[in-house]
C-alpha positions, 0 to 999 in steps of 0.5 A: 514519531509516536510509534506508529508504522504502516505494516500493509494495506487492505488487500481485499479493498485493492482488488474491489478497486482494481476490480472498479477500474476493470483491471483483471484480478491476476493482474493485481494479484500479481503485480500489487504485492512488489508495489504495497512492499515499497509503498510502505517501506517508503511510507514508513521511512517518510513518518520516521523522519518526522514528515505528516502524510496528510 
């Protein structure tokens, strides 16, 4: 790995697609934060070990 890691996502483009796909903004404010945590623990043990993404 080159040093790269993921450190979060784009918050505001998550709401405007949770916001596309008619899911109510508490919702996504609410239960989007636990997901992102693991997402991008997982995305970055995955880099780690070597493995692309794409």
């Amino acid at each position: 790995m080159s040093g790269s890691a993921v450190i979060g996502w784009d918050m505001g483009a998550a709401l405007q697609l949770g916001a596309a796909l008619g899911i109510s903004p508490v919702a996504i404010a609410e239960l989007l934060p636990p997901i992102e945590a693991v997402m991008v623990r997982k995305i970055n043990e995955y880099m780690q070990a070597g493995s692309s993404l794409t």
